[in-house]
Structure formats: structure tokens, C-alpha cells
C-alpha positions as CSV (number, residue, x, y, z in Angstrom):
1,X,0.0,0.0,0.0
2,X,1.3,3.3,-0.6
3,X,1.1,7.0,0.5
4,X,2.6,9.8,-1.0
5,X,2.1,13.7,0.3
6,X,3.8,16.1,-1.6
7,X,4.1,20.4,-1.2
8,X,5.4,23.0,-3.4
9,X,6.0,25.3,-0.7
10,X,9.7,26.8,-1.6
11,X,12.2,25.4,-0.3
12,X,10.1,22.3,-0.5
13,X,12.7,20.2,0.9
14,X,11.3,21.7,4.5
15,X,8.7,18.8,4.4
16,X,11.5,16.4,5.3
17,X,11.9,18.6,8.5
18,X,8.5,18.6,9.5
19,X,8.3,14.8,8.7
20,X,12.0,14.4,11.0
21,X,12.6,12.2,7.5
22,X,15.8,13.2,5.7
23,X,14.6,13.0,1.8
24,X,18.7,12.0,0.8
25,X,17.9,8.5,2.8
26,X,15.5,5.7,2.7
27,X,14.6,4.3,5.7
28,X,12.8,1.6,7.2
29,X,11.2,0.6,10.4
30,X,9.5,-2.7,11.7
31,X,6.0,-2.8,13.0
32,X,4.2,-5.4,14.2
33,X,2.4,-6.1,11.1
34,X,5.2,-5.9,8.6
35,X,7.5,-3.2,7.3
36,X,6.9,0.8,6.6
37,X,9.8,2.4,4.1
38,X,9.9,5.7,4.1
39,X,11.5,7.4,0.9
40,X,11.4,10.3,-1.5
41,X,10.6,10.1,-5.3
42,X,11.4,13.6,-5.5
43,X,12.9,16.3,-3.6
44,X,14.3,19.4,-4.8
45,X,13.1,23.2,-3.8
46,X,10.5,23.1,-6.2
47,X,8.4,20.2,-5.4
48,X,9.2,17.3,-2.4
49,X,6.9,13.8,-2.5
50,X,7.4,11.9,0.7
51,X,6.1,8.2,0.1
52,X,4.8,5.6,3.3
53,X,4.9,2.2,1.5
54,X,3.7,-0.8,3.5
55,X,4.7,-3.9,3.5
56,X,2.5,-5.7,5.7
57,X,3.0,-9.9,6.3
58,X,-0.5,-11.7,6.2
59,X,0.7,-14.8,6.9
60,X,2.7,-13.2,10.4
61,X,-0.9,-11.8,10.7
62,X,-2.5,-14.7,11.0
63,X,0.0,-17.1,12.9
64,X,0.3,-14.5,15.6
65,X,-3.2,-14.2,16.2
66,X,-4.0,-14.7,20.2
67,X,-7.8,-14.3,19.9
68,X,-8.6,-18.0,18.7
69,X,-10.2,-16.6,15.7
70,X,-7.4,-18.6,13.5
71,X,-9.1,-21.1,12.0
72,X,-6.8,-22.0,8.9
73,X,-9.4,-21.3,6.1
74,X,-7.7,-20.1,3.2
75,X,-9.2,-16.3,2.9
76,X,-7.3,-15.5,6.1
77,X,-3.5,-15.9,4.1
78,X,-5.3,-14.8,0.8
79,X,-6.7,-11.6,1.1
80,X,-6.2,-7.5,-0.2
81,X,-4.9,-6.7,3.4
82,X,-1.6,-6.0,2.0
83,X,-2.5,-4.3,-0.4
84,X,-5.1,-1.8,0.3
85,X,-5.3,1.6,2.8
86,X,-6.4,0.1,6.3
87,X,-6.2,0.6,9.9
88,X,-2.8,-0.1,9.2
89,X,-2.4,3.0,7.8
90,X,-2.7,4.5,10.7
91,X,-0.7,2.8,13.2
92,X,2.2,3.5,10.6
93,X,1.3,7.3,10.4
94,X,1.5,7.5,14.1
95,X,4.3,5.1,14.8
96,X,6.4,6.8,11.5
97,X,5.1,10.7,11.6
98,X,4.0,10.9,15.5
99,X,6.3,14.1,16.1
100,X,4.1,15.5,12.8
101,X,1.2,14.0,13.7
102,X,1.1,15.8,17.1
103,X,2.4,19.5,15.3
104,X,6.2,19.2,16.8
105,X,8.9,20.0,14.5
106,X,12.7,20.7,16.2
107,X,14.6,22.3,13.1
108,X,11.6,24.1,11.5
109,X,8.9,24.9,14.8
110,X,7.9,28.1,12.9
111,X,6.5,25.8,9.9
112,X,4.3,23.8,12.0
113,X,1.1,26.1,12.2
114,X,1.7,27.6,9.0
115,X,-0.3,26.3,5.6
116,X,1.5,24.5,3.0
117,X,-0.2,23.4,-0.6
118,X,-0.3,19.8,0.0
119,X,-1.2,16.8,-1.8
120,X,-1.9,13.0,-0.7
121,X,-2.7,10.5,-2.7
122,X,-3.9,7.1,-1.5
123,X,-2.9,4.0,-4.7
124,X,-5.9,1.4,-3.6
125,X,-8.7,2.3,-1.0
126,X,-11.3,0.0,-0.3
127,X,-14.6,1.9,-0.4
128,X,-18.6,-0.5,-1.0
129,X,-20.1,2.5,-0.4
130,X,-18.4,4.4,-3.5
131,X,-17.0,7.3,-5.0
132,X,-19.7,9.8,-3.2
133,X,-19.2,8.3,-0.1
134,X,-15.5,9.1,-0.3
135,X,-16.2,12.7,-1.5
136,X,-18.9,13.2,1.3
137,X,-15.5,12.2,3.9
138,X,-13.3,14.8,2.6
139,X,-15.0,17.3,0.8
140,X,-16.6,18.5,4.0
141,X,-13.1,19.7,5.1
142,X,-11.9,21.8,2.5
143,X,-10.4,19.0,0.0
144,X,-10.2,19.4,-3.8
145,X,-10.9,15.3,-4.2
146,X,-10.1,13.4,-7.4
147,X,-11.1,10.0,-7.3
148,X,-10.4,6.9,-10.1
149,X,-11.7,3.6,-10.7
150,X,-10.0,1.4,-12.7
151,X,-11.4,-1.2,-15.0
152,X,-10.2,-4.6,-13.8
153,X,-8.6,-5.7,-16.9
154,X,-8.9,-3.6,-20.2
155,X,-8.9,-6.6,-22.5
156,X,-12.0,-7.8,-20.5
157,X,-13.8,-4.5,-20.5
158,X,-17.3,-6.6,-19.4
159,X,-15.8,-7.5,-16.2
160,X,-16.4,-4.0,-15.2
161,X,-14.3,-1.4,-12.7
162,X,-12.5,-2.8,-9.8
163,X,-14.3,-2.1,-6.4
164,X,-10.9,-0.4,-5.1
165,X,-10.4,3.4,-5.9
166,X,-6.9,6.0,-5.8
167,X,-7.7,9.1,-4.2
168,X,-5.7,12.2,-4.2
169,X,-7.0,15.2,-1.8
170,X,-5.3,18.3,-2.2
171,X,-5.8,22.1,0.1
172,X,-3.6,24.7,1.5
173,X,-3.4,23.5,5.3
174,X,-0.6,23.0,8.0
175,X,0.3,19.0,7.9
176,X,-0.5,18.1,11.1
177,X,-4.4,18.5,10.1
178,X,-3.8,16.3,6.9
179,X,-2.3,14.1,8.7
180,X,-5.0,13.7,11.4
181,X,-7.7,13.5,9.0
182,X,-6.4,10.7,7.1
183,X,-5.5,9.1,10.6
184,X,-9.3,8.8,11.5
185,X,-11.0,8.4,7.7
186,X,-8.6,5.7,6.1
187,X,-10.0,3.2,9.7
188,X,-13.7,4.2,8.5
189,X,-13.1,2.5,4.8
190,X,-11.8,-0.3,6.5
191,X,-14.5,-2.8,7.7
192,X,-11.9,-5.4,9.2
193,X,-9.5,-3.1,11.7
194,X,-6.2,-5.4,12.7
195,X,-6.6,-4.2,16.1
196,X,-9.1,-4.5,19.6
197,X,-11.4,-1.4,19.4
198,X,-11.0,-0.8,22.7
199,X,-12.0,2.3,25.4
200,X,-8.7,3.9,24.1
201,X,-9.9,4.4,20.8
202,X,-12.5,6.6,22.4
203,X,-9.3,8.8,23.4
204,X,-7.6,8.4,20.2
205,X,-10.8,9.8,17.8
206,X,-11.0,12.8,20.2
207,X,-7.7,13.5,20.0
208,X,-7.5,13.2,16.8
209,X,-11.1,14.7,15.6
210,X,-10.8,17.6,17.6
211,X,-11.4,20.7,16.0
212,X,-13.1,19.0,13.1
213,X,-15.2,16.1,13.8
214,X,-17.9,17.8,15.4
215,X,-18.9,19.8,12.9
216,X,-18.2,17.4,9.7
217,X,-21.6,16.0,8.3
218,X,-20.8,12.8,8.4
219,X,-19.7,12.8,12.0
220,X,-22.3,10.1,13.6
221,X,-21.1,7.6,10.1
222,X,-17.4,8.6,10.9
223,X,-17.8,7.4,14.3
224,X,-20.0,4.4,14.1
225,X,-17.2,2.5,11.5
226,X,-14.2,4.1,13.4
227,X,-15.0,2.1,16.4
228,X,-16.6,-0.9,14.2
229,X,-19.9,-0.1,15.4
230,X,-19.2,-0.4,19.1
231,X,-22.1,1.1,20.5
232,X,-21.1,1.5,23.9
233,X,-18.2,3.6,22.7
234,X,-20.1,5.4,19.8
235,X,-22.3,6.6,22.8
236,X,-19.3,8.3,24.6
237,X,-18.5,10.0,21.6
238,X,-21.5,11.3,21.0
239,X,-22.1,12.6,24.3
240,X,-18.8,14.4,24.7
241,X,-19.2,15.8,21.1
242,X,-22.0,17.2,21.9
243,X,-21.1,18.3,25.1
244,X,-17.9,19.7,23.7
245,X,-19.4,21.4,20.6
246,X,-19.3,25.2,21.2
247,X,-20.4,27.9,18.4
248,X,-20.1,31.6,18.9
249,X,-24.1,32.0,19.3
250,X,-23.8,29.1,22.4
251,X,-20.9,31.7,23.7
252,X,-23.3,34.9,23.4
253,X,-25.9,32.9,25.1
254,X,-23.5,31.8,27.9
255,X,-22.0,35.4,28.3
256,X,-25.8,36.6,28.7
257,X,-26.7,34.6,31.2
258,X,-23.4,34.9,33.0
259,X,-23.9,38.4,32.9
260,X,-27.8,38.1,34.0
261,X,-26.4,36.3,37.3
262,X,-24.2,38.3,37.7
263,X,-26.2,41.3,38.2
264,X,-28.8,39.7,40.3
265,X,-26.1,38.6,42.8
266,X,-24.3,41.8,42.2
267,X,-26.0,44.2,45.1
268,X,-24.7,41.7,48.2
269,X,-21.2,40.8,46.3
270,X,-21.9,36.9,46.5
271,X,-19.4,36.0,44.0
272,X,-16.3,37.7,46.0
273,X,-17.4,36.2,49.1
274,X,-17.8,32.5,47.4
275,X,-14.9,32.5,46.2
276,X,-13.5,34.0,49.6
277,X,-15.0,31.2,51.6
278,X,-13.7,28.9,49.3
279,X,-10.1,29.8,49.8
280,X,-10.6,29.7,53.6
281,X,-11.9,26.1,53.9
282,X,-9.1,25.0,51.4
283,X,-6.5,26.8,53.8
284,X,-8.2,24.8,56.8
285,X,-7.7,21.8,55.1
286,X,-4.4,22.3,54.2
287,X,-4.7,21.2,50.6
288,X,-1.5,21.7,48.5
289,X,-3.0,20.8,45.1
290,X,-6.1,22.1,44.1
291,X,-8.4,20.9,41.1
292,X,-11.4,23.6,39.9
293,X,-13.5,21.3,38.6
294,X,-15.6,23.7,35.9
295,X,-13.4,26.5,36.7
296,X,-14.9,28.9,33.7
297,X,-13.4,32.1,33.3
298,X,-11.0,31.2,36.3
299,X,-12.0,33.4,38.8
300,X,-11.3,30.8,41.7
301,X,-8.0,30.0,40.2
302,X,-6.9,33.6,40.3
303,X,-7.8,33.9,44.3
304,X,-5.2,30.5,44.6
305,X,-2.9,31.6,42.7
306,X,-2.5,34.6,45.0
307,X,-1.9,32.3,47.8
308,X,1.0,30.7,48.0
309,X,0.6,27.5,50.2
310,X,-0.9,26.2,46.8
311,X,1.7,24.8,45.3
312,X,-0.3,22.8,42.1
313,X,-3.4,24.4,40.9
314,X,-5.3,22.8,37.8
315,X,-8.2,23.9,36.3
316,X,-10.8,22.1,34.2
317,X,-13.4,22.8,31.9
318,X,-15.4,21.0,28.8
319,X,-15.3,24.6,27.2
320,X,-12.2,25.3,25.1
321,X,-13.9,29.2,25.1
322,X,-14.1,29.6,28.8
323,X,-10.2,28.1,29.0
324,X,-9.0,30.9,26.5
325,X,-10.7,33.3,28.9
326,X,-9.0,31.6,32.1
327,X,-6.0,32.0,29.9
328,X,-6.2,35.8,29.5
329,X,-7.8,36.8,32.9
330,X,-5.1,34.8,34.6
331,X,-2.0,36.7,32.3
332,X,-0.5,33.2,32.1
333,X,2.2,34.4,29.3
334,X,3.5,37.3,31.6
335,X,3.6,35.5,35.0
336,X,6.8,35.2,36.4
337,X,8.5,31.4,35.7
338,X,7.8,30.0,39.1
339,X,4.4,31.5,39.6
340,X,3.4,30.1,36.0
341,X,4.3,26.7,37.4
342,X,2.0,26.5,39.8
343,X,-1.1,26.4,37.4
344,X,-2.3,24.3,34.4
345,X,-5.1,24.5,32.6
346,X,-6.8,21.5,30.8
347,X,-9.9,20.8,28.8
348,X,-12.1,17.5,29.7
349,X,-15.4,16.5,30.5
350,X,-16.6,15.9,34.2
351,X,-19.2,13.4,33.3
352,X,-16.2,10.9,32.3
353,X,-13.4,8.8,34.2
354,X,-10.2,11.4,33.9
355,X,-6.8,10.3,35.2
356,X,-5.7,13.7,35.4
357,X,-7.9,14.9,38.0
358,X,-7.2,11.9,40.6
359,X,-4.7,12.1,43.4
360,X,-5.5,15.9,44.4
361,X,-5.9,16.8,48.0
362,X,-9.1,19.1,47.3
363,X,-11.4,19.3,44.4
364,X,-13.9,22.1,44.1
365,X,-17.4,22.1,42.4
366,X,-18.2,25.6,42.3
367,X,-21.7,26.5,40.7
368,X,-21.4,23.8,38.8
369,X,-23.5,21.1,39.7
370,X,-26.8,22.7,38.9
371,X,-25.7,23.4,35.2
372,X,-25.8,19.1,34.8
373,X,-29.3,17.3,34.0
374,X,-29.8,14.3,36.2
375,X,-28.2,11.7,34.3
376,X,-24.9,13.5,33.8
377,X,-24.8,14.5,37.3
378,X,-25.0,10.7,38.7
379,X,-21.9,10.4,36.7
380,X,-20.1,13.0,37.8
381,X,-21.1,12.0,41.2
382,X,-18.7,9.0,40.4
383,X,-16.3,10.8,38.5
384,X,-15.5,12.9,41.1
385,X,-16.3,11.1,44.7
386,X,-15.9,7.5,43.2
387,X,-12.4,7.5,40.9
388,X,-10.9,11.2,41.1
389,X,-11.4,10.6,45.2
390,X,-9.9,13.7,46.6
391,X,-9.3,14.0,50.1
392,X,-11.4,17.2,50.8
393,X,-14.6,18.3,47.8
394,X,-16.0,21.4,48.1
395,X,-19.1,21.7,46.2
396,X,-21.8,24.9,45.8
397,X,-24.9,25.7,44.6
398,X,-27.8,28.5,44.7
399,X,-30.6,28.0,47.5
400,X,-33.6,28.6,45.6
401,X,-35.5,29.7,48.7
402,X,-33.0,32.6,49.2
403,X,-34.8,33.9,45.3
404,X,-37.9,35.7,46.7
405,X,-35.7,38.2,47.9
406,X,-33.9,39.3,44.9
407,X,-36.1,42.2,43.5
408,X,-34.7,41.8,39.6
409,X,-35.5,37.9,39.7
410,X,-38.9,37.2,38.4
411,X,-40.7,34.4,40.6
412,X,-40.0,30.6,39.7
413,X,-36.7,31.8,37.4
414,X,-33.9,30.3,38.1
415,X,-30.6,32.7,38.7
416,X,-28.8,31.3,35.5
417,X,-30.0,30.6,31.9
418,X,-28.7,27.6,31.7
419,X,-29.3,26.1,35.3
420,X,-31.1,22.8,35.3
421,X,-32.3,22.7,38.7
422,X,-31.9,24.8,42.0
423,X,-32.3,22.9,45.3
424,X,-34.2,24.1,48.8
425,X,-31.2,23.7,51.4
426,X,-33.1,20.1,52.7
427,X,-32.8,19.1,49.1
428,X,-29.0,19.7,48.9
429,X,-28.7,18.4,52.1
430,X,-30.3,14.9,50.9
431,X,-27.8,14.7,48.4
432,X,-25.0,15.8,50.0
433,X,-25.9,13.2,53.0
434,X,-25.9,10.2,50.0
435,X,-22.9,11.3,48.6
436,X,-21.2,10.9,52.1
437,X,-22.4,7.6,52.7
438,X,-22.2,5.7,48.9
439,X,-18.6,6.9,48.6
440,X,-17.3,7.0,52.3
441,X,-17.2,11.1,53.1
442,X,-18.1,12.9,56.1
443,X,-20.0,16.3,55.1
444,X,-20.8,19.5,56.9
445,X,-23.1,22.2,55.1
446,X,-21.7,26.4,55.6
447,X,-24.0,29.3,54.0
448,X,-22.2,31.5,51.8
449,X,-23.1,35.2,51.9
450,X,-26.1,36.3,54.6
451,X,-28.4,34.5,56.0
452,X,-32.1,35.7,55.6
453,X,-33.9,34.7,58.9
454,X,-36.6,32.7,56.9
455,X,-34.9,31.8,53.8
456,X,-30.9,31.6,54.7
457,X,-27.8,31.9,52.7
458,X,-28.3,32.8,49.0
459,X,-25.6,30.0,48.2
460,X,-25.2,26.5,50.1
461,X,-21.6,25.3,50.3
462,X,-21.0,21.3,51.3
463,X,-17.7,20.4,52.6
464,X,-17.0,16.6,51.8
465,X,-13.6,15.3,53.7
466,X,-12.3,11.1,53.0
């Protein structure tokens, strides 16, 4: 099978630099399926072709096999498997073009982001579906697609065209996105993957997708064959796609309703003295390393990173928007080196198992939990209390008797846009009482702000400790 990607950028010899792949040498390297040689049919300043020819082994294929799916029938050493783009493919791309694949490049780091005229072509993809099918994958993203069928055998015209196509895609466009798109597509065309589809191939399509899958047409197709129709795993996708899917009229709406909540909370400064309380109980508990769970614009971030007993401060949010705005508020490119240290600031999804967030001593939940419907709020009950298991949570939320009293709050409205539910204080206080026992916490409830004699705190703070 082979793979060619070639540029006119000038000097077009730089491709060899953003590929670490010296075009004066031919090299090889062994994967566990066969061989990948890596090699230039041309390379000059004018025009460079790179070219990923695989040599894959059916016969290793099959006599390595540790499933007990080897039976010995004959289609499993004759097949098009070595011939044909597969999920082979991509292994080879990531094992052979990682640093590229990932947007790294040592001698040429200015090149990485920029657009280069490229062209791929692919000699033999497998594709029932047909020539539209493999139009409707890449034209979506910007591709000028040629696509040919040959005839089987031109002294037997009646035998018809072959059911394997070569397709070239060509667009001005930095290489790590080429690269990534071919990474996911060439597995969807391939209805027999050499590998487990696994829970990491969750990780892998939104590594690789991001930025583009969510928005290409064909995005439930895309990730129904990329994970050969696991459905368990499709669902995951889904739901963090959707989750994760922000357009500039979701970010007016958000900035609206931030701004709405904002002013009714305004006249007794409740945001100031959440995040001040906050602080204290973290102090108390002497956490060291601090994850804000759904830490938005970063407003709780900046009060830590004033403090310096906290040495590791994370934040997280599912909103790539709100994490450019953490970014900025927080001056993160002009803090001084051991200040900028302390902080890190990472995109994810609280409704999903996330290494990255377990081991902390405190992990805070502030106004978040009433933005989750029911469902994704049992899971980030486990998320959090069940596999992250920080020593100390700290979790608010509005007290919806405390919303008579706000004059600019119309009766039965909830503070925020987008809030899904707000809780009486015995409501929160029968969750908070489950949480404790189904996950083995002790919990004590603070108000935030002051207390009405009927109606108490406008905001209801639970302290979880292990």
C-alpha cells in the first residue's frame, strides 16, 4: 500500500523537516504487522513527494493471532490486506510521523502552524459504499478530491471497474491536520481493523477529531465505522461531542446569562465572598494541590494563585472558550516562571473517568453542579467522589428559597440561563448526606453570603472530607 504527500512550498525540501525524515535517505522501520519504508521520489526546492509504502505480512498476521479466531481457512492468508489503505495505515502514520502527527517540528517549529499546498494521494482504497461516499468524507473539510476507478482488466472491459479506488486530496493547510484527518478516515473504509477497538480508541478519535469532527456532516457515520460499530463507545462520543461542541451563538448565550447572574447577585457581592469562603476552607484543610472542577473564566484560580501554600493548581473545563478566557484573565504568558508553574489549565469532561484529575488533595465544584441534568450529574457524582477521590470536595450551589428576595428575579426563574435545577437547602442536604455515605465522606453544610432569617444563605456550600 502506498502513501505519497507532496508540497510546493519553496524550499520544498522543508517537508522532510516537519516529517524528521531526511529526503537524501530511505529508511525503514518494523511494526508489528510488517514493514513501513519511508523514501522520496522527489525532492528538490521546487516540489518534495514523501512516500509511506507498507509492506504488511498476512501470513505473520494470522500465525500470531492470540484471539482463537485462527481457523486456517484459506481467505485468512489470501486476502487485499496487504495491499489496500487500512487501519494499518494509521498505526504507521502514528508510529512513523508521530512528532508530525502531534504538530512538533525541532529544526523548522515556525512551519508547524503555518499552511503548506499539499497533496496525498492514496494507490488502492477499499470503499462498497463508493466514489460519493468518499467525497462526502473529505470534501466537507476543505479538499479538492479526485477520485479513479479502474477497469479490472482492459482486454475484458465486461468484467467491469475494480471495487478499489486511488484518491488524491489536495488544500492549503498545515500537515498536522492532513495528517490527522487521514488518521481517522482511512479506519472508517476499513471494515476489518487489525486491532481491539478498545475504550482507548475513544481517546484516540478525540484526539484526533478535535477541532473538526464535530462539525463534519458525516460525523455520527465517521464514528460508528471508526470504532466498528461499538455502541457502547459510539455513545461516549456522542455525548462528549455534543457536550464539547461550542459555536459563537452558544458563547453569546453563555456570556448573557453569566452576565444576568451576575447582576442579580451583584448588590450583596456573592461571587467575592464564594470564592473568599472557598479559599478559607481549602487553607483549613491544608490542601496543597487544588483541582477547579468547571473552573470557567477562572475566577477561583486567580484567588489561589494569589496564595501561595498552593503549590499545584489545575483547572478544568469542557469549554475550550471559557479556557481561552481563564488563559487571559489569569496573564499566564507574563507570570513570572515560578508562579506560572504552579497552574495548568486543561480541557475535559466531568461526566467521564479522567486520570488527570485523581490524586489531588481538594477538588472544588463551584456552581457547577446545577448546570448538569440528572443523568450527567449521577456520573459525575462518580467521577468525582468514586475515581478522582480527593481528600477534601467542596461543592456549591444556589438555595432557591434565598430567590424571593432578589427584587430583579422574576418568581419561579432560576438565577442562570442555563441552570437545570436549583435545590431548597433540605434538598441539597439529601444529596450531599448520600454522597457521604455511597462513597465514604463525612460532610458539613456552611451558607455563603447572609443569611435571611426565613430563607438563609443565598448559596449552600457542602464540605465533603475522605
Amino acid at each position: 500500500m502506498l502513501l505519497t504527500i507532496s508540497t510546493t512550498h519553496a524550499p520544498a525540501t522543508d517537508l522532510g523537516y516537519l516529517l524528521y525524515k531526511n529526503p537524501s535517505q530511505v529508511q525503514s522501520f518494523e511494526l508489528s504487522f510488517g514493514n513501513v519504508h519511508i523514501f522520496y521520489p522527489e525532492a528538490n526546492d521546487e516540489k518534495c513527494t514523501v512516500a509511506m509504502l507498507l509492506d504488511v505480512d498476512p501470513v505473520s498476521l494470522v500465525r500470531g493471532k492470540k484471539d482463537g479466531n485462527s481457523d486456517g481457512s484459506l481467505d485468512q492468508y489470501v486476502n487485499d490486506r496487504p495491499y489496500v489503505a487500512s487501519s494499518f495505515v494509521s498505526v504507521a502514520i502514528a508510529q512513523v510521523f508521530g512528532s508530525a502527527l502531534s504538530g512538533k517540528s525541532k529544526e523548522r517549529p515556525e512551519l508547524v502552524d503555518k499552511p503548506l499546498p499539499l497533496v496525498a494521494t492514496v494507490s488502492v482504497i477499499p470503499c462498497r459504499a463508493g466514489e460519493d461516499y468518499l467525497r462526502n468524507l473529505f470534501e466537507p473539510l476543505g479538499y479538492e478530491v479526485t477520485v479513479e476507478q479502474p477497469e479490472l482488466d482492459d482486454k475484458f472491459p465486461e468484467w467491469g471497474n475494480s471495487k478499489y479506488f486511488a484518491l488524491t486530496i489536495s488544500k492549503v493547510c498545515v500537515l498536522r491536520d492532513l495528517l490527522n484527518h487521514l488518521y481517522v478516515l482511512l479506519p472508517v473504509l476499513d471494515n476489518d481493523k487489525h486491532y481491539y477497538v478498545g475504550e482507548a480508541e475513544v481517546s484516540k478519535l478525540l484526539l484526533h477529531g478535535e477541532g473538526w469532527l464535530s462539525t463534519h456532516p458525516k460525523r455520527e457515520d465517521i464514528t460508528k465505522k471508526y470504532l466498528k460499530h461499538r455502541y457502547s463507545l459510539v455513545r461516549q462520543i456522542t455525548e462528549k461531542l455534543a457536550i464539547e461542541e461550542v459555536n459563537e451563538d452558544a458563547d453569546e448565550t453563555a456570556k448573557v446569562q453569566a452576565k444576568e447572574e451576575e447582576s442579580i447577585e451583584r448588590t450583596i457581592s456573592l461571587n467575592e465572598r464564594r470564592i473568599g469562603t472557598v479559599v478559607s476552607v481549602l487553607k483549613q484543610s491544608n490542601a496543597y494541590r487544588v483541582v477547579d472542577l468547571g473552573c470557567g473564566g477562572g475566577k477561583l484560580l486567580r484567588a489561589l494563585l494569589d496564595e501561595n501554600e498552593f503549590h499545584q493548581i489545575v483547572g478544568v473545563d469542557v469549554s475550550h472558550r471559557a479556557l481561552e478566557i481563564a488563559h487571559e484573565r489569569l496573564y499566564l504568558d507574563r507570570l513570572p516562571e515560578r508562579k506560572r508553574e504552579r497552574i495548568k489549565l486543561m480541557q475535559g469532561s466531568l461526566t467521564y473517568k479522567d486520570a488527570r484529575i485523581a490524586g489531588f488533595d481538594a477538588a472544588t465544584l463551584i456552581e457547577v453542579i446545577e448546570h448538569l441534568d440528572e443523568p450527567r450529574l449521577s456520573a459525575l457524582e462518580k467521577v468525582v467522589f468514586k475515581f478522582a477521590k480527593p481528600k477534601v470536595v467542596i461543592v456549591t450551589t444556589p438555595n432557591v428559597e434565598y430567590n424571593v428576595t432578589f427584587e430583579n428575579l422574576p418568581a419561579g426563574k432560576f438565577r442562570h440561563g442555563d441552570h437545570r435545577f436549583e435545590w431548597t437547602r433540605a434538598e441539597f442536604e439529601e444529596w450531599g448526606n448520600r454522597i457521604a455515605t455511597t462513597y465514604g465522606y463525612a460532610v458539613r453544610y456552611l451558607p455563603v453570603g447572609d443569611e435571611h432569617p426565613e430563607y438563609g444563605a443565598p448559596t449552600q456550600m457542602g464540605v465533603f472530607r475522605v
